[in-house]
C-alpha positions as CSV (number, residue, x, y, z in Angstrom):
1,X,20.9,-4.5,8.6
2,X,21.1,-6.8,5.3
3,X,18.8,-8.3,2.9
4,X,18.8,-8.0,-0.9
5,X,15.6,-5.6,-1.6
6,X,13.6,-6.1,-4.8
7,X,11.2,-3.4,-6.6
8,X,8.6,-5.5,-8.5
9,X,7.8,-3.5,-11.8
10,X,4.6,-4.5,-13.4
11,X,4.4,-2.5,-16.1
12,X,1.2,-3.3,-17.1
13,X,-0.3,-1.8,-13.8
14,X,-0.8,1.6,-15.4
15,X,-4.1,0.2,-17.1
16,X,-5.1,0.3,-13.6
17,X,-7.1,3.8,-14.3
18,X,-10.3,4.9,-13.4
19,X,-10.3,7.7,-16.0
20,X,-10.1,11.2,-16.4
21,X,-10.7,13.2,-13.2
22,X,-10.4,10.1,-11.3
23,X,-7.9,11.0,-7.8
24,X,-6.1,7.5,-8.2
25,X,-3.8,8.4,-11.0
26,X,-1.4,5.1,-12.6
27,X,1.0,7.9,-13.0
28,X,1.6,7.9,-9.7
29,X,3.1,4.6,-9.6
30,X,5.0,5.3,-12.6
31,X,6.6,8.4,-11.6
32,X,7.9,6.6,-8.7
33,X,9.6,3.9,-10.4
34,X,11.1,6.8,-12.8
35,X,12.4,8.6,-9.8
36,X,13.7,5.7,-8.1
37,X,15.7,4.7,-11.3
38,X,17.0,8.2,-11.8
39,X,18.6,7.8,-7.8
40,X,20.2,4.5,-9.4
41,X,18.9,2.5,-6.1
42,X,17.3,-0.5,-7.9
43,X,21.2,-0.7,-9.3
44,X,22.2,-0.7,-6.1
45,X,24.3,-3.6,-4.7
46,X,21.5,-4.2,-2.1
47,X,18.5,-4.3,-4.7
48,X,17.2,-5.8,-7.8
49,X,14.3,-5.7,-10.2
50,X,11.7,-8.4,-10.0
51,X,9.0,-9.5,-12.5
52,X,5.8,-9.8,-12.1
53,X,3.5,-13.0,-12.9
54,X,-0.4,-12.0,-13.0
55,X,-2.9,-13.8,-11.1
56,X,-4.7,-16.3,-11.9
57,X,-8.5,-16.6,-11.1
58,X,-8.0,-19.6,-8.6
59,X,-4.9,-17.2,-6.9
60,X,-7.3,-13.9,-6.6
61,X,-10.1,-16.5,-5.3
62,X,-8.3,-16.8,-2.3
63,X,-9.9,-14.1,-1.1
64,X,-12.2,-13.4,-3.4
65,X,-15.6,-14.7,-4.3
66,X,-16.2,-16.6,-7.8
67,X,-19.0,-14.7,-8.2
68,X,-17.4,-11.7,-7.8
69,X,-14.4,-12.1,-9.9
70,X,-16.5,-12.9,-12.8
71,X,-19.0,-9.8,-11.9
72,X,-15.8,-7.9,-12.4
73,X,-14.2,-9.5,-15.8
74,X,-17.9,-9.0,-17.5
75,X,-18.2,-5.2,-16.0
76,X,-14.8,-4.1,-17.3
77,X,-15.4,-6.1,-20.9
78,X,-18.6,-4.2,-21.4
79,X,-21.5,-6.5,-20.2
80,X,-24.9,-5.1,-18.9
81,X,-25.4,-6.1,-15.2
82,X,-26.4,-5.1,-11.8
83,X,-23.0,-4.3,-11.3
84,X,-24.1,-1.6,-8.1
85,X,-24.2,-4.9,-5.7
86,X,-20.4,-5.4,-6.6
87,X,-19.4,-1.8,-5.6
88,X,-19.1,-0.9,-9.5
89,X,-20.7,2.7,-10.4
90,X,-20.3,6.2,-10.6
91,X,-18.1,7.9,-7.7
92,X,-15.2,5.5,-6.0
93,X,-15.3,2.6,-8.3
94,X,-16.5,3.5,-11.9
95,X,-16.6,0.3,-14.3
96,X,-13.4,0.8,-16.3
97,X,-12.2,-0.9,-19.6
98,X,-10.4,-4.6,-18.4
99,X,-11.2,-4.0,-14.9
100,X,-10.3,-7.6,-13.8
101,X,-6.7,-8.3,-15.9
102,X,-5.9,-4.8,-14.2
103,X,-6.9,-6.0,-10.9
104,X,-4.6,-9.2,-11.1
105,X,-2.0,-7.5,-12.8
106,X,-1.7,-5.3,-9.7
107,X,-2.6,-8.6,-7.0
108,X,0.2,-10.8,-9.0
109,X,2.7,-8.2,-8.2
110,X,2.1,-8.5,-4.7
111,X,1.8,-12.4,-4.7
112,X,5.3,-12.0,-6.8
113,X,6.7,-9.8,-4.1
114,X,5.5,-12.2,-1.4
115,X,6.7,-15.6,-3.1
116,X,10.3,-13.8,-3.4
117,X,10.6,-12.9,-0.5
118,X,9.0,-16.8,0.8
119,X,12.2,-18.4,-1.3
120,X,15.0,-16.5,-0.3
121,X,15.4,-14.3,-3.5
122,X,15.3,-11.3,-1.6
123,X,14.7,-10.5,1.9
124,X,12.2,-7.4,1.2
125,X,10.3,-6.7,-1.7
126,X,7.9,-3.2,-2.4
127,X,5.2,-3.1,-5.1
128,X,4.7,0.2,-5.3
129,X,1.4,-0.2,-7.7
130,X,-0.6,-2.7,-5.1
131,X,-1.9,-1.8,-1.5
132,X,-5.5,-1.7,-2.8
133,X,-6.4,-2.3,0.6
134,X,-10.6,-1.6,0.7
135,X,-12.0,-4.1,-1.5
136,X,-13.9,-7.2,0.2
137,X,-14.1,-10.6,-0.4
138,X,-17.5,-10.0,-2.6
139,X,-17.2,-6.4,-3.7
140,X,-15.2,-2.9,-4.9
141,X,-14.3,-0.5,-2.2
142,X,-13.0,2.8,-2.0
143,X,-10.8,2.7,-5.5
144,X,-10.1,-0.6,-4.4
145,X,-11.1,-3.6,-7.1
146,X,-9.3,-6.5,-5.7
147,X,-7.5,-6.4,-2.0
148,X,-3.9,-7.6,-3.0
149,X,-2.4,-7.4,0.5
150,X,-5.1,-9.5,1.4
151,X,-4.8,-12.0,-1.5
152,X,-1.0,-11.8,-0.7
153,X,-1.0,-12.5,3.0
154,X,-3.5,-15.8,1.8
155,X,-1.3,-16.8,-0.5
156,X,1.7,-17.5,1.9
157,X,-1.0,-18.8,4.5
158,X,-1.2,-21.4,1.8
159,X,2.5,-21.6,1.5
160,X,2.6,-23.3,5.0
161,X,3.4,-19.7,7.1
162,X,1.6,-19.6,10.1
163,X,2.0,-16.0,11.9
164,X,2.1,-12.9,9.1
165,X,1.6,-9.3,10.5
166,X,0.1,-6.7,8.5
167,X,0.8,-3.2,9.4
168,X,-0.8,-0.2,7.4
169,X,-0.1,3.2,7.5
170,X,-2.5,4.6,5.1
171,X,-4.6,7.7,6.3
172,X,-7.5,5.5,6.0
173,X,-8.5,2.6,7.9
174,X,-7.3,-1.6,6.2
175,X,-10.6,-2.3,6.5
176,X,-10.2,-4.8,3.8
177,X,-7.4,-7.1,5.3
178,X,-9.0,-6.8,8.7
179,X,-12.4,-8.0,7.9
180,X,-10.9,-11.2,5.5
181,X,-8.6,-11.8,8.1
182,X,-11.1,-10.5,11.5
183,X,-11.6,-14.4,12.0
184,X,-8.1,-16.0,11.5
185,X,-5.7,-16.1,14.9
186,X,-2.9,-16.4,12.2
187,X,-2.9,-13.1,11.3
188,X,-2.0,-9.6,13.1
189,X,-4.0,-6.3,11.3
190,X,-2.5,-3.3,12.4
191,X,-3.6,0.4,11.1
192,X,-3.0,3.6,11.9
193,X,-5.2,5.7,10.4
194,X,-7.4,8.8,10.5
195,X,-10.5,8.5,12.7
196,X,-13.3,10.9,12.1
197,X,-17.2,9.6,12.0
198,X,-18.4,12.7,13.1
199,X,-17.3,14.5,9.4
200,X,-18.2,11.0,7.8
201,X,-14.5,10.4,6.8
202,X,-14.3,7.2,5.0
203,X,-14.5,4.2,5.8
204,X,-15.9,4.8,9.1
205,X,-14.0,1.9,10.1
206,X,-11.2,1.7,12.9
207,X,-12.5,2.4,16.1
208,X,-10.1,1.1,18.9
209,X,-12.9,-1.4,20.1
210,X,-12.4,-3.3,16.6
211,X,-10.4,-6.5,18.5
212,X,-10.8,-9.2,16.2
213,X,-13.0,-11.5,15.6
214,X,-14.5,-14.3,18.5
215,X,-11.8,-17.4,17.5
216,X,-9.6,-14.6,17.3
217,X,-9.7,-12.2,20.2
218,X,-6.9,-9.0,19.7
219,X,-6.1,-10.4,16.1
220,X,-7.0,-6.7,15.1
221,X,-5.4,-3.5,16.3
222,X,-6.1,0.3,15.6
223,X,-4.8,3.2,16.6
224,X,-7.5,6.4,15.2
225,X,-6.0,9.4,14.7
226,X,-7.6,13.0,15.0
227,X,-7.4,14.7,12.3
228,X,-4.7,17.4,12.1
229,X,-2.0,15.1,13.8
230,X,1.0,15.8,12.8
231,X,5.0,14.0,12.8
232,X,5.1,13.7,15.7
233,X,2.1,11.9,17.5
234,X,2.2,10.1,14.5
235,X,5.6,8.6,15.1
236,X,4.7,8.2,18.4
237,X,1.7,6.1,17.7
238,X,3.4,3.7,15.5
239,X,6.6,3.6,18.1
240,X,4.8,3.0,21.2
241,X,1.8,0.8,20.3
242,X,1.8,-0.7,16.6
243,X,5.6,-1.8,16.4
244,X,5.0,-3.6,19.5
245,X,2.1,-5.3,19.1
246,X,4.1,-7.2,15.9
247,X,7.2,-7.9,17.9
248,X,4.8,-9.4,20.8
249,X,3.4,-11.5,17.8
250,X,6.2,-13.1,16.4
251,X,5.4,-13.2,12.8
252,X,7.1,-15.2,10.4
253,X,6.8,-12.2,7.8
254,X,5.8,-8.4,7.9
255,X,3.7,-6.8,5.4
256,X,2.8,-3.5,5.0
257,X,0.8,-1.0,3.0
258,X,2.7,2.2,2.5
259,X,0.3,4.6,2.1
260,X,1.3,8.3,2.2
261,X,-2.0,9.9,1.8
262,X,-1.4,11.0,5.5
263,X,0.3,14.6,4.1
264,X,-0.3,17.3,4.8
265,X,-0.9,18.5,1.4
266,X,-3.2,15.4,0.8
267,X,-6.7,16.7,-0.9
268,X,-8.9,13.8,0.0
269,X,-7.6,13.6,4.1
270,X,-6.9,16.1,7.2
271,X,-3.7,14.7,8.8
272,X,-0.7,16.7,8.3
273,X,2.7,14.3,7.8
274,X,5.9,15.7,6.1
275,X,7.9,13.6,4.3
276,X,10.1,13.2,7.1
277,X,7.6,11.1,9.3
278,X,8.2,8.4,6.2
279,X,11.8,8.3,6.1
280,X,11.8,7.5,9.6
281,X,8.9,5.2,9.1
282,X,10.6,3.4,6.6
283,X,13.5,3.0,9.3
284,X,11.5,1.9,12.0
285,X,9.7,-0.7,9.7
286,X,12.7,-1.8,8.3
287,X,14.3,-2.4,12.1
288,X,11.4,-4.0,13.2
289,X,11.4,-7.1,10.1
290,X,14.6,-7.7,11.0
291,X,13.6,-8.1,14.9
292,X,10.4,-9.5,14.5
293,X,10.3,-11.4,11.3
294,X,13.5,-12.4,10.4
295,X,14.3,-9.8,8.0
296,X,11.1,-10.5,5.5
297,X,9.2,-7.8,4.7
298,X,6.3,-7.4,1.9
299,X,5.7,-3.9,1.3
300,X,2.8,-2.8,-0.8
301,X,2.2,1.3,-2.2
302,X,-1.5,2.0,-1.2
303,X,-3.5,5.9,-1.2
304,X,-1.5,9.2,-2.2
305,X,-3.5,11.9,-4.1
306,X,-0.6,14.0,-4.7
307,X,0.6,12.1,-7.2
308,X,3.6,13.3,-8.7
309,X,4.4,16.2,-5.8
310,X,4.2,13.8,-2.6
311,X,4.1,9.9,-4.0
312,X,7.5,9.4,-5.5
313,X,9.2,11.1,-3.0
314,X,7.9,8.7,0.1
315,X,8.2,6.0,-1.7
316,X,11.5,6.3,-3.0
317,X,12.6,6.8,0.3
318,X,10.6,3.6,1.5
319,X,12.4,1.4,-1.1
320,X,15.4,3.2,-0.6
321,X,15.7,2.2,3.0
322,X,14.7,-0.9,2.3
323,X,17.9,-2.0,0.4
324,X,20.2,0.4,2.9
325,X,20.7,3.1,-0.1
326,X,21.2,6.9,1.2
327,X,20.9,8.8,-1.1
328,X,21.0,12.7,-2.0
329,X,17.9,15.2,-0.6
330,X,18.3,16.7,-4.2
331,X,16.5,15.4,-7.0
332,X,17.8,14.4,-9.7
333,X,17.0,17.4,-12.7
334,X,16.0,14.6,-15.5
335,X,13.1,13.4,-13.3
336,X,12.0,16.5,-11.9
337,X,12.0,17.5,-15.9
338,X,9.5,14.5,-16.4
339,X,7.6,15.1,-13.7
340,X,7.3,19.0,-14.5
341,X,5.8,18.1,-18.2
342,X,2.9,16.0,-16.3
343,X,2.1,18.4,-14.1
344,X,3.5,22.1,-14.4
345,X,5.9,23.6,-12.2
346,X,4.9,22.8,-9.2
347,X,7.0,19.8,-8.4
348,X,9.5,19.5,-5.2
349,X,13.5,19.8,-6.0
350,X,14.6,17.7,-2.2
351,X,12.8,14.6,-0.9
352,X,12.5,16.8,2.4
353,X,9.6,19.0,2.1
354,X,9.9,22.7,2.0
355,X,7.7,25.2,2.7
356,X,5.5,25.0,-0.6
357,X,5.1,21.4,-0.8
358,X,2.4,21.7,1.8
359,X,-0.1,23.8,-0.4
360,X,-3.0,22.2,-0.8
């Protein structure tokens, strides 16, 4: 398969940051552009670096309400409010210092990624900092402040694109694109996602019956997962009933948020993936933009908790499939170096797993 694949590096996305103790680390993001630079892949004849433009209010507002966009620019800049009604407080979303640049720093890259891939620059593009995939059009969600996939998938609506599939793989439920979009016979939501109400598991979202809205009958599909499952029903899942559903669809673009918070190692979820469900994830997603959308594919980052053991790694693999690199199981000594200094010695040596890297 070719394309030109482009990693969108928005440098200023690590003022994305909750704080101290928060679980959604920047450094996550960061160590995974590190590593894929120390594999040489966005030097690779089939990739290239792209820039990132932020977004402007009018871009985010796509999705977005005015009201809410300018609840969030006064939370993060230090203004008294009612800020609870936004989602803003202690627990997912704390207020954080320039809440709103961060927000379109990290929706930009993703609009970036999109309009690259809309004129021909590149065939797939990955923003490994965006796939904030819970917030709604009027408030924060689930570490979420702005939904760029959502803002993304609007934006190229507006572009004159008329069928876009959105495909998400995080542990839990898109309930963010799927509600914006629940309406809108244009778009396809797909996730595949852990499904537990009974334990409470966040968002609660994602039964099967969830169809889409009443203009838009089977715009929406889920596939819940137990928790526990594993490689292989997982595969099987998005073999059998996701990766049809888009071919059926015919969408002039795939996107998809990458999640990989479906480990087995991952603290804040109970579904046990190794590393090797996403490298043949990445393959099958790869295959089916080039079958079903003409080769364009948007790819976003989205939940991971174990942020410098299991992040990286799938997503280097992700982008490394995306612009046809293979590259070596053994990681390159400088990174794991870096990544040993953040975090001790605990960090993997192979992109494959190995026994250890599924402690908790």
């Amino acid at each position: 398969m070719s394309g030109l694949a482009g990693l969108v590096v928005a440098p200023g996305a690590r003022i994305y940051d909750h704080g101290p103790g928060h679980p959604l680390r920047p450094e996550r993001v960061l160590l995974t552009w590190d590593l894929i630079a120390a594999y040489g892949i966005d030097r690779a004849p089939g990739a290239t670096r792209l820039a990132a433009d932020v977004a402007d209010d009018e871009t985010v507002m796509l999705v977005h309400t005015r009201e809410f966009v300018e609840a969030t620019r006064d939370a993060g800049h230090g203004v008294d409010g009612a800020w609870g009604r936004f989602g803003y407080g202690p627990g997912d979303n704390p207020i954080f210092d320039r809440m709103h640049e961060a927000g379109a720093i990290v929706t930009g890259a993703s609009v970036s990624a999109a309009g690259a891939v809309l004129r021909g620059e590149v065939a797939h593009a990955f923003n490994a900092a965006g796939g904030l995939h819970h917030a709604m059009a009027d408030r924060a969600s689930g570490f979420c402040v702005y939904d760029d996939p959502a803002v993304a998938i609007a934006w190229m609506l507006r572009q004159g694109l008329e069928r876009i599939a959105y495909v998400d793989v995080d542990v839990h439920h898109g309930d963010g694109p799927q509600a914006i979009f629940w309406n809108d016979r244009r778009v396809l939501t797909v996730s595949i996602h852990e499904y537990a109400p009974q334990i409470g598991f966040f968002p609660g979202t994602g039964a099967a019956s969830e169809r889409g809205g009443p203009d838009a009958p089977d715009s929406a599909l889920n596939v819940p997962l137990a928790p526990g499952t594993g490689d292989g029903a997982w595969l099987e899942a998005l073999r059998t009933v996701a990766l049809p559903a888009v071919r059926s669809f015919h969408p002039d673009v795939l996107v998809t948020q990458l999640g990989c918070d479906t480990h087995v190692s991952d603290p804040l979820a109970h579904l046990a993936l190794t590393t090797s469900a996403y490298r043949r994830a990445a393959s099958a997603l790869h295959e089916l933009a080039h079958e079903a959308a003409g080769g364009r594919w948007v790819a976003t980052g989205g939940g991971g908790y174990q942020w410098a053991r299991v992040v990286p790694r799938a997503w280097t693999l992700y982008f490394a499939e995306m612009a046809g690199v293979t590259v070596p199981d053994e990681i390159p000594q400088a990174w794991i170096e870096r990544a040993r200094s953040e975090l001790g010695d605990l960090v993997p040596t192979t992109l494959s797993d190995r026994r250890e890297d599924a402690i908790p």
